[in-house]
C-alpha positions in Angstrom: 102.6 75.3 153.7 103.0 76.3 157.7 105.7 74.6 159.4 104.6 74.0 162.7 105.8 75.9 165.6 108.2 74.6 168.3 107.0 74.2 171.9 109.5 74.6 174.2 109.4 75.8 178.1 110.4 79.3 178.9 113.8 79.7 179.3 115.5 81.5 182.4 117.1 84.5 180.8 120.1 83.3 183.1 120.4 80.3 180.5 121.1 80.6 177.3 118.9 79.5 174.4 119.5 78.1 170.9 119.1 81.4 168.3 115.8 81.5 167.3 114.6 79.9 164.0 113.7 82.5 161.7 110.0 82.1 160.5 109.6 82.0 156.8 106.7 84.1 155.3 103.7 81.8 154.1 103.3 81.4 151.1 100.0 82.6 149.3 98.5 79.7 147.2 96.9 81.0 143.6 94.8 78.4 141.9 96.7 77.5 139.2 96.0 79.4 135.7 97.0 78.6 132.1 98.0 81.2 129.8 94.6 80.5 127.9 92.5 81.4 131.0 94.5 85.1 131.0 94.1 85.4 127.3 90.2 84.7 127.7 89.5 86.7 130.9 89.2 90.1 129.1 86.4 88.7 126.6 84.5 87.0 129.1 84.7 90.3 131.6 83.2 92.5 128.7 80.7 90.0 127.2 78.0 90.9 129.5 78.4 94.4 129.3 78.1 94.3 125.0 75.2 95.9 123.6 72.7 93.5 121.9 73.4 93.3 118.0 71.1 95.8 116.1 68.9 94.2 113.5 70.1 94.0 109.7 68.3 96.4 107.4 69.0 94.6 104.1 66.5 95.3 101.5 67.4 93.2 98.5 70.5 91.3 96.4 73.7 92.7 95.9 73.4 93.3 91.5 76.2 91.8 90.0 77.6 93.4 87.5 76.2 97.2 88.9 73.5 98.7 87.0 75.8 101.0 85.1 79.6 100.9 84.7 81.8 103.9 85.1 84.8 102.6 83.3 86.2 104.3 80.2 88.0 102.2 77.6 90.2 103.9 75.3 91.7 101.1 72.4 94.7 102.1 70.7 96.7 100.5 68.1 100.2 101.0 68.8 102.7 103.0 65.8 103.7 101.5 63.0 106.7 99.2 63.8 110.5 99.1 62.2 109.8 96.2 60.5 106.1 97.1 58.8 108.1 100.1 57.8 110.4 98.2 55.6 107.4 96.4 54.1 107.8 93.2 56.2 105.6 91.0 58.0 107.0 90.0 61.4 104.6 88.4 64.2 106.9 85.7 66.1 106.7 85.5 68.9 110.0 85.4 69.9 110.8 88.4 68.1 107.9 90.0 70.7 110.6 91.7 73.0 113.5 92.4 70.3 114.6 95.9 69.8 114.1 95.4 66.1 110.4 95.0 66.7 110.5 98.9 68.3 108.8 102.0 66.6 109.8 103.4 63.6 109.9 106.8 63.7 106.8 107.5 61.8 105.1 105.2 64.6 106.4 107.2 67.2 104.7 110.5 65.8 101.8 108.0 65.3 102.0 107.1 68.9 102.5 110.6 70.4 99.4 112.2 68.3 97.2 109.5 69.7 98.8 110.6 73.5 97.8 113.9 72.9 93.9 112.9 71.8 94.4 110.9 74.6 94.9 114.0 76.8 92.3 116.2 75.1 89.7 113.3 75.3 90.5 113.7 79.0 91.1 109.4 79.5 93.8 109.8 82.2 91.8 112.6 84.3 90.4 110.5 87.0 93.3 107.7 87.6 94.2 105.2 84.6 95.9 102.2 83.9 97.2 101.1 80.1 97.6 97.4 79.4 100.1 96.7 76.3 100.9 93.8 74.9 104.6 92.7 75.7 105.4 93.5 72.2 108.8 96.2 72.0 106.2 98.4 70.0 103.2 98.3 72.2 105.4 99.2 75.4 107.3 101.7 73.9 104.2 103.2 72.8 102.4 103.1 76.8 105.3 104.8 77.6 105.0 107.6 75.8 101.2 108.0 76.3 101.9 107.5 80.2 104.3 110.2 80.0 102.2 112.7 78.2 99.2 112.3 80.3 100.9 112.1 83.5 100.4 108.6 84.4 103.1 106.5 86.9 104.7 103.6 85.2 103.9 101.9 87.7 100.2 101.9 86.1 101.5 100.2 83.1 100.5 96.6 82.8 101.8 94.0 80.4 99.4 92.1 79.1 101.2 88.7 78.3 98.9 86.6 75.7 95.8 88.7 74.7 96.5 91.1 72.8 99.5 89.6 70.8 99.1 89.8 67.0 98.0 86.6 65.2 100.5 84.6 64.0 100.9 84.4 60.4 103.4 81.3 60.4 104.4 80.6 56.4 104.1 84.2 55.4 106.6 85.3 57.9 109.4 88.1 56.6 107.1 88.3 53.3 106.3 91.8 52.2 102.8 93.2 53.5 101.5 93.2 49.5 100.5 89.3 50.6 98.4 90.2 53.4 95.6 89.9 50.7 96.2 86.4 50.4 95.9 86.5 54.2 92.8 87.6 54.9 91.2 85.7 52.3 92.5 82.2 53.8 91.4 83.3 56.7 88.0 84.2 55.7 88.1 80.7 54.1 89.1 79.1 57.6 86.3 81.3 59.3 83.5 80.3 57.2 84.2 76.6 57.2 85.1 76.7 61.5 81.2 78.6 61.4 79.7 76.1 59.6 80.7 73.2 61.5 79.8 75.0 64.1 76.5 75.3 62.7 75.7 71.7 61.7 76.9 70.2 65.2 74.2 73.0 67.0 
C-alpha cells in the first residue's frame, strides 16, 4: 500500500522545515498460498516432464501354490518324557509346561541322536525353523536340535494347539499297559464317527 506523498512549496533554506517523513519501503504483495499449493507444486512441475508408462508384458496367471515346492519337512517325535519313563500316562494339559513333564534322560539321548541325523541329513543347511509343541518335552527337545545344528533360538516357534497329544481323560496317571484298551475305543469311536459320516453323504 503507497501512502501518498506530501505537496508542499519549496522552502527557502533561510526557513526551517519540519524533518522530513521517512518513506517506508513498499511492500511487495504475494498472492496468497496455502501450504497445500507448496506441497503440490513439485508434482505438478515434474508431471509434464515424466516419461509415458511402458506397456505391461504379462503373459499369464500368477499359479498358486507354485509348480513345485522347495520346503523340506523333517517330523520328529520328541524323547521319551519323565513320566512315560515311570510307566505313566500323563497328557493334561495343564501339566503341558510342568518341569515334571521334561525329558527323561533316555529321551534326551533319544533327542540328541535324532539332532545329529538331523545334521547329517543336512535339514538346517539352508536356514530352518522348528515348531514344537509347548509341551516341557517338545521344547527341551528343539533346543537341543537347534543347538546341534546351529540354529538361533530365535527360529524356535511354539506351536500352541496342534501338535499337543490327545487327551486321554479317564485313563489319566494309569500305567501305559492300558494303552491297548486305548486304541481300541478309539478305533471303536473312529469307525462309528466314519459311518455316520457315510450315511449323511
Amino acid at each position: 500500500m503507497q501512502t501518498p506523498a506530501r505537496l508542499s512549496a519549496p522552502s527557502s533554506p533561510l526557513v526551517s522545515s519540519a524533518p522530513p517523513i521517512p518513506v517506508r519501503p513498499q511492500r511487495v504483495a504475494f498472492p496468497s498460498l496455502r501450504r497445500r499449493d507448496l506441497l503440490l507444486l513439485p508434482a505438478a512441475l515434474t508431471l509434464p516432464t515424466a516419461p509415458a508408462p511402458l506397456p505391461a508384458s504379462a503373459r499369464g496367471l500368477f499359479r498358486m501354490p507354485p509348480p513345485r515346492l522347495v520346503n523340506r519337512y523333517f517330523l520328529v517325535r520328541a524323547g521319551e518324557s519323565v513320566y512315560e519313563g515311570q510307566g505313566l500316562l500323563r497328557t493334561n494339559p495343564v501339566a503341558k509346561t510342568s518341569v515334571d513333564s521334561g525329558l527323561s534322560p533316555v529321551g534326551l539321548r533319544q533327542t540328541a541322536r535324532a539332532a545329529l541325523e538331523l545334521q547329517r541329513l543336512g535339514a538346517c543347511e539352508d536356514d530352518c525353523w522348528i515348531w514344537p509343541s509347548i509341551t516341557q518335552r517338545a521344547y527341551q527337545a528343539a533346543e537341543i536340535i537347534a543347538a546341534a545344528n546351529g540354529v538361533n533360538r530365535s527360529r524356535i516357534v511354539p506351536e500352541y494347539s496342534f501338535l499337543d497329544a490327545r487327551g486321554l481323560g479317564a485313563f489319566e496317571w494309569k500305567s501305559l499297559d492300558t494303552l491297548p484298551e486305548v486304541l481300541i475305543i478309539s478305533v471303536h469311536y473312529t469307525m462309528n464317527s466314519l459311518s455316520l459320516q457315510l450315511r449323511v453323504n
